[in-house]
Every structure is written in C-alpha cells, then in structure tokens.
C-alpha positions as CSV (number, residue, x, y, z in Angstrom):
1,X,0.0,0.0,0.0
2,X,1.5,3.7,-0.6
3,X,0.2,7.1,0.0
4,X,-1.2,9.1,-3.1
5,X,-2.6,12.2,-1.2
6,X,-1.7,14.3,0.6
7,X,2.0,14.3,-1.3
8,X,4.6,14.2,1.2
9,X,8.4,14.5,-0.1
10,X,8.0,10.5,0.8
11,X,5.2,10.0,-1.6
12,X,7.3,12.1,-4.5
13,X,10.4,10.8,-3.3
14,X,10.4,6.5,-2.2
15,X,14.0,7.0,-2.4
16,X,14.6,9.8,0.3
17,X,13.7,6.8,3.2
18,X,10.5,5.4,4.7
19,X,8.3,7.6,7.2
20,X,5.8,5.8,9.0
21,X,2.1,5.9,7.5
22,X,3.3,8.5,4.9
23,X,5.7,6.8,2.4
24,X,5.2,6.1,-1.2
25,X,6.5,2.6,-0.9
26,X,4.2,-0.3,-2.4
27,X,4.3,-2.2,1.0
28,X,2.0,-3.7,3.6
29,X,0.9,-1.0,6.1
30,X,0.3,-2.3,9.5
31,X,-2.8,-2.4,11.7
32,X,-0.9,0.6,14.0
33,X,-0.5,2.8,10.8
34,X,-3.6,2.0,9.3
35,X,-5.3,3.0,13.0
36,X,-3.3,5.9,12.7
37,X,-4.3,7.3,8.8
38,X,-8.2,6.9,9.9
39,X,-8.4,8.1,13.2
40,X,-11.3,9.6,14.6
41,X,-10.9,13.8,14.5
42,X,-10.5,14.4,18.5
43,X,-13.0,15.4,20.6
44,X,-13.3,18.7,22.3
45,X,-12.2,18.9,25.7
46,X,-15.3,18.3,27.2
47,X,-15.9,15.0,25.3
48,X,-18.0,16.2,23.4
49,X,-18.7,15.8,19.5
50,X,-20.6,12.5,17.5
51,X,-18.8,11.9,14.2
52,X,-20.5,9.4,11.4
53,X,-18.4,8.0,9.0
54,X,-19.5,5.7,6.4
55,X,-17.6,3.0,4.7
56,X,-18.3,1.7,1.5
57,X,-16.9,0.1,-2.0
58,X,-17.6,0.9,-5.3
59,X,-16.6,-0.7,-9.4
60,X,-15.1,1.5,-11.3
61,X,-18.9,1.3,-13.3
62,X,-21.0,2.5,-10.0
63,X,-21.7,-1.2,-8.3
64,X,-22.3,-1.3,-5.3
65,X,-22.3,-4.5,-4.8
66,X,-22.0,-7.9,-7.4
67,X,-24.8,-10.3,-6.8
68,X,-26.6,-8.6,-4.2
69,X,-23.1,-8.7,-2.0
70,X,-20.1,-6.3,-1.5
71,X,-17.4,-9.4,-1.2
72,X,-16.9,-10.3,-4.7
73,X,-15.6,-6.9,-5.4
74,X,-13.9,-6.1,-2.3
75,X,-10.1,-7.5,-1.6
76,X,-7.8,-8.5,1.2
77,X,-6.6,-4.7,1.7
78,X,-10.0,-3.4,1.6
79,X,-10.7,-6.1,4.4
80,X,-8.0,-5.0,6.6
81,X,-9.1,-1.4,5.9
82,X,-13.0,-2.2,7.0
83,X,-11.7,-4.4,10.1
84,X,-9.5,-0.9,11.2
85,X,-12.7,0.8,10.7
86,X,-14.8,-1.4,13.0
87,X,-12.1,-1.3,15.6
88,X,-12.4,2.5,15.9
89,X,-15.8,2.9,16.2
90,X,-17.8,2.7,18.9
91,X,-21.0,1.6,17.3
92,X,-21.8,0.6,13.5
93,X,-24.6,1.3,12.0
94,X,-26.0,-1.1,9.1
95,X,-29.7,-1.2,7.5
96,X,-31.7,-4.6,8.1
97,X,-31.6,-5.5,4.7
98,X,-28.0,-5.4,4.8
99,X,-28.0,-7.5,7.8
100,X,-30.2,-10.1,5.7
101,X,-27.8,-9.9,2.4
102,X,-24.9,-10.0,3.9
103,X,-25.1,-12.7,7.1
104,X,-23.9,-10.3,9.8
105,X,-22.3,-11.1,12.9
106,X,-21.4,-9.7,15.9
107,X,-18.2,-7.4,16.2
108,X,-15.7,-9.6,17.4
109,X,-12.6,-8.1,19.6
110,X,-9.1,-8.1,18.6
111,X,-6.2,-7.9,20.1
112,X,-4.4,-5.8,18.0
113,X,-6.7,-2.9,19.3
114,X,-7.3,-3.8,22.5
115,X,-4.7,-1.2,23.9
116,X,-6.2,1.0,21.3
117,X,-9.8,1.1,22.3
118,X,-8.9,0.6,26.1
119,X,-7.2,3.8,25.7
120,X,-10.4,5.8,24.1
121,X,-12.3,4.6,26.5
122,X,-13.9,1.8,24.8
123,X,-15.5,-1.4,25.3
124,X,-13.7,-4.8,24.0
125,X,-15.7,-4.1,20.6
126,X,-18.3,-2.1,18.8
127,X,-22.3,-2.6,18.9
128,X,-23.7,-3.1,16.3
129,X,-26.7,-1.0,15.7
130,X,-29.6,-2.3,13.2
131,X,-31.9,0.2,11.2
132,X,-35.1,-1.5,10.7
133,X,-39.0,-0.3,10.8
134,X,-40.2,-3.2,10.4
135,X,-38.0,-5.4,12.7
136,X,-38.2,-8.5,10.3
137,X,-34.8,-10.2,11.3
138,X,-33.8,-13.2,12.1
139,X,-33.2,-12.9,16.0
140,X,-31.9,-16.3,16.6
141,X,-29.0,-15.2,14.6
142,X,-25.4,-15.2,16.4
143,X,-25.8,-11.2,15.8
144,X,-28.4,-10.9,18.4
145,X,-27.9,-13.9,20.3
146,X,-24.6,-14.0,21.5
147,X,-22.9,-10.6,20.7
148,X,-19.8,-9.4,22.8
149,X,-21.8,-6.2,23.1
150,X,-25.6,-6.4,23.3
151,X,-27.1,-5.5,19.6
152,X,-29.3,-2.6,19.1
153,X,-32.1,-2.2,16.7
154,X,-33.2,1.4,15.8
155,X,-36.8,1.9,14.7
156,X,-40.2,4.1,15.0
157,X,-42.6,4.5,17.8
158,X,-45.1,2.6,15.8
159,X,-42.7,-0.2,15.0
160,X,-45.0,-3.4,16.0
161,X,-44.5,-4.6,19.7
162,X,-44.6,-8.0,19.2
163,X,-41.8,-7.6,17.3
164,X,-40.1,-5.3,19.9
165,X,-40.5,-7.9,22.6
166,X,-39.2,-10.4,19.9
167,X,-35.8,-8.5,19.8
168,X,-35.8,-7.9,23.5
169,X,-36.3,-11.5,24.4
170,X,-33.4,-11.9,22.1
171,X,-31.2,-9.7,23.8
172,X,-31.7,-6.8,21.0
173,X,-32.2,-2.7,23.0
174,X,-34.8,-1.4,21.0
175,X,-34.0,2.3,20.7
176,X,-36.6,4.5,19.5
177,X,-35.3,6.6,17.1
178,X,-38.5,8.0,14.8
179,X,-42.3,9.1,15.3
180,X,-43.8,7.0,12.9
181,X,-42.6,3.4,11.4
182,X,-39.4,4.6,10.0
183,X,-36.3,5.7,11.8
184,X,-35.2,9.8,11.8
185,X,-31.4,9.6,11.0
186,X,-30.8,12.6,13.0
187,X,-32.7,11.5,15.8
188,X,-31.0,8.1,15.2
189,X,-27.6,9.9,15.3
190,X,-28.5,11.9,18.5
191,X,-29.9,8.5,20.0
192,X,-26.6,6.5,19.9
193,X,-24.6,10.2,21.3
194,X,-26.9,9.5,24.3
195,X,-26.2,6.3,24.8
196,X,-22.1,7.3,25.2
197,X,-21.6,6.2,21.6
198,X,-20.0,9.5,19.3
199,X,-17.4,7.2,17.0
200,X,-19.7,6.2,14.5
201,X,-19.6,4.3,11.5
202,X,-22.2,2.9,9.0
203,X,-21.7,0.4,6.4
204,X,-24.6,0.7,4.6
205,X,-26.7,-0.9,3.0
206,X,-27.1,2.0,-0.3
207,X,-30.4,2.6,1.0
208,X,-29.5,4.0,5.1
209,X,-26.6,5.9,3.2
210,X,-29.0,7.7,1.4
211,X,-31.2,8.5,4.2
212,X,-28.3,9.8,6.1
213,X,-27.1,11.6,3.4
214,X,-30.3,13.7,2.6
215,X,-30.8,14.7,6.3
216,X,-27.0,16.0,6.3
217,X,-25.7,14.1,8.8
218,X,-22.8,12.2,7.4
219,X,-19.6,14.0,8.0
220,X,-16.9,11.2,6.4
221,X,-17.3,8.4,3.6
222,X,-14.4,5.8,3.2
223,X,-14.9,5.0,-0.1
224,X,-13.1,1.5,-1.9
225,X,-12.8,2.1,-5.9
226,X,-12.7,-0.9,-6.8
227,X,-10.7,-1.6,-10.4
228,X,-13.6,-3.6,-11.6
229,X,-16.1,-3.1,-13.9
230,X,-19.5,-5.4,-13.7
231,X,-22.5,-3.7,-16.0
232,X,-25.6,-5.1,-14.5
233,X,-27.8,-2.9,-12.6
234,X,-26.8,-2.9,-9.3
235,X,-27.4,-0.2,-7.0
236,X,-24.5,2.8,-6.0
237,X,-23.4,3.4,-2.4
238,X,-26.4,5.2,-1.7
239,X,-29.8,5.4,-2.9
240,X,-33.5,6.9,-2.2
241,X,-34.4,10.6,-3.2
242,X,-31.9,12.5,-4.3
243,X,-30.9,15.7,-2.4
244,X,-31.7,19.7,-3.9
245,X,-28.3,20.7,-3.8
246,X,-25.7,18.2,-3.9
247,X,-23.6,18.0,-0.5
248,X,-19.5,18.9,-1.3
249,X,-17.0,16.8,0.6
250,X,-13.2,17.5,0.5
251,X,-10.5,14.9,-0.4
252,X,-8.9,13.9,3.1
253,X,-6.4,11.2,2.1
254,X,-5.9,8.7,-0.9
255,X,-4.3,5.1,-0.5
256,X,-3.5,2.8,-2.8
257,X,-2.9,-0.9,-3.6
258,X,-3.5,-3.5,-6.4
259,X,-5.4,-1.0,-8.3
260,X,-7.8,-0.4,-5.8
261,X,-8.1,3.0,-4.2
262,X,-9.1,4.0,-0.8
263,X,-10.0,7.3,-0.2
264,X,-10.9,9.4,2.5
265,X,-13.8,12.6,2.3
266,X,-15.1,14.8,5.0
267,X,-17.9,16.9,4.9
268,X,-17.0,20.9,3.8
C-alpha cells in the first residue's frame, strides 16, 4: 500500500527513506499505521462531539455490490481497511436489509486494538446497531444472540411490539429513534450520542446511506474504488431521493494498492 494524497516529499520521493504511514512505498501497512491514517478527529475537551463515518466500495462502473453482496468486489486490503474501521468505532450502523444480504455477525474483539480502544475509552468491541421499521430479522442469529456487546435495533414509535419484545427476548435494545414506522437519522444519530456512543460508523446498506445523506448528517465516507467493472444494474453506495443541492466533501487522504483506491472525504 503507498500514500497518493496528501503528497509528502515521501510520496514524491520513495528513495529519500520510509516515514511511518506517509511513504510512497508499495508495501503492507500495519494495523498501528492504518489506526493511525483513519483516526477519529478528536473530541473537544469536554468530550463532546458525534462523528458518522461511512464506509463503502464501489466498481469502477457505480456497483455497489455484485450479486446482491459487496465481497466479490472487495479484496484482502480493503478487508483489513474495513476491520481498522470497525475497531475504531464505537458503534456501527447497518440497515436490516444489509444485515439479511450480507449474514452479519457480531463485532468480534481483537487484540491488535485492545490497547487502542482501552485507551479511548472503549468497550472490547463495537455494537452493532440495526436500522429496521419493520423489525423483520432473524433474531436467533449469532448477531443478536450472543454478541460481545448487546445488539441494538433502531426503529419508529409505531414499530409493531410483538416484534419489539421479539428482539428484547433476544437480547436486542430497541432504541426509539422516529415518530412514525421509519427511523429519523438525526434523531438516530442523536440516539446513539446519548447512549455514550460518538465514534460512528455505517456500512450501509445504499439505502440508510441515502437516508443519512439527505438529512445532512454524514460528516466522512471511506470510499473503496474498486478496479472492476460489472455492467448489470446494481445499485450505487447510496440510494432513495436525491438531495436539492448536492452535498461537497473534500478529499482527506488517498491510499493505494492492487489498483484499488481507498480514499478518505469529510464533509465541507
């Protein structure tokens, strides 16, 4: 993996030595550097501050995913990149139908961050938080039976309570996060502050990243490009209505490997 952007005399110059997380070198970055080039922004000094960050991968052609699933166009760098991710947050969101598509499972803890998260304060591993108004999952799954940290499901005051005292039996904490059947995504945001969790990070599905990008609340997207190209009609990283002035984000940082990029915006 090397650094594209920002250009450092590194990045121009391989020859002029290595610096750590900067070079240009075509090398394996480790788990410490990798924590290091996404970090969290820091919080001010009162502790204060929720920041939602959303990682996704994309073909060169718009897919969002190959046969209803991001794997097949993913790769082992990507992987490491979206296992960093997880370890810095303190809660990921995901949409149910996500959830269903891809076979979630709990977040497991690792090692290599343990120091890490200990350090921020953090719990062994992140929750994972479910978006659903409907509540149709599976809750005998590992995801809600056995997580290392108890699962939460977002949803509306109307969702149905039989299906709230499904996911409750389960072990689920059913957050209300809407008035109606659907879930607000800034109420859903401001829901998860309360709860002590202000690392976010979503991973989708297209459909939530839409959501939370028409109500404004997405500050970063870590965004694959994947050097594939699939036709089809499979849907882009995010999806719904579009918005009535498209939102600008800045480039924060560009990585590379194998062909695929890995790039860093934040919010202007």
């Amino acid at each position: 993996m090397r650094r594209l952007f920002p250009v450092t005399h590194q990045t121009a110059d391989p020859g002029s030595g290595p610096a750590p997380g900067a070079d240009g070198t075509d090398r394996e970055w480790s788990l410490a550097e990798l924590a290091s080039a996404y970090a969290y922004p820091e919080r001010d000094a009162g502790g204060a501050g929720v920041w939602l960050r959303a990682n996704m991968v994309s073909t060169l052609d718009g897919a969002a995913q190959h046969d209803g699933r991001s794997q097949p166009i993913s790769s082992a760098a990507d992987m490491r990149i979206f296992g960093t991710l997880r370890a810095l947050a303190d809660v990921v969101v995901v949409g149910a139908e996500t959830v269903r598509r891809e076979g979630y499972r709990p977040a497991r803890a690792r090692a290599e961050f343990a120091a890490l998260r200990e350090a921020a304060g953090q719990g062994p591993a992140p929750a994972i938080a479910v978006v659903s108004a409907g509540l149709e999952l599976d809750f005998s799954l590992p995801l809600f039976t056995s997580p290392l940290v108890p699962t939460l499901i977002l949803t509306g005051a109307a969702a149905a309570p039989d299906r709230i005292a499904a996911a409750q039996k389960a072990g689920a904490r059913v957050v209300i996060a809407g008035e109606g059947a659907g879930v607000d995504p800034a109420r859903a945001v401001r829901a998860l502050a309360d709860l002590g969790h202000t690392r976010l990070l979503t991973e989708g599905g297209p459909r939530l990243l839409g959501q939370l990008t028409a109500a404004g609340v997405l500050d970063e997207l870590c965004l694959t490009v994947s050097p594939m190209l699939t036709a089809g009609d499979a849907q882009r990283i995010a999806g719904g209505p579009s918005v009535a002035v498209p939102h600008r984000f800045e480039l924060v940082s560009l990585l590379e490997e194998e062909g695929f990029l890995f790039s860093r915006y934040r919010r202007v």
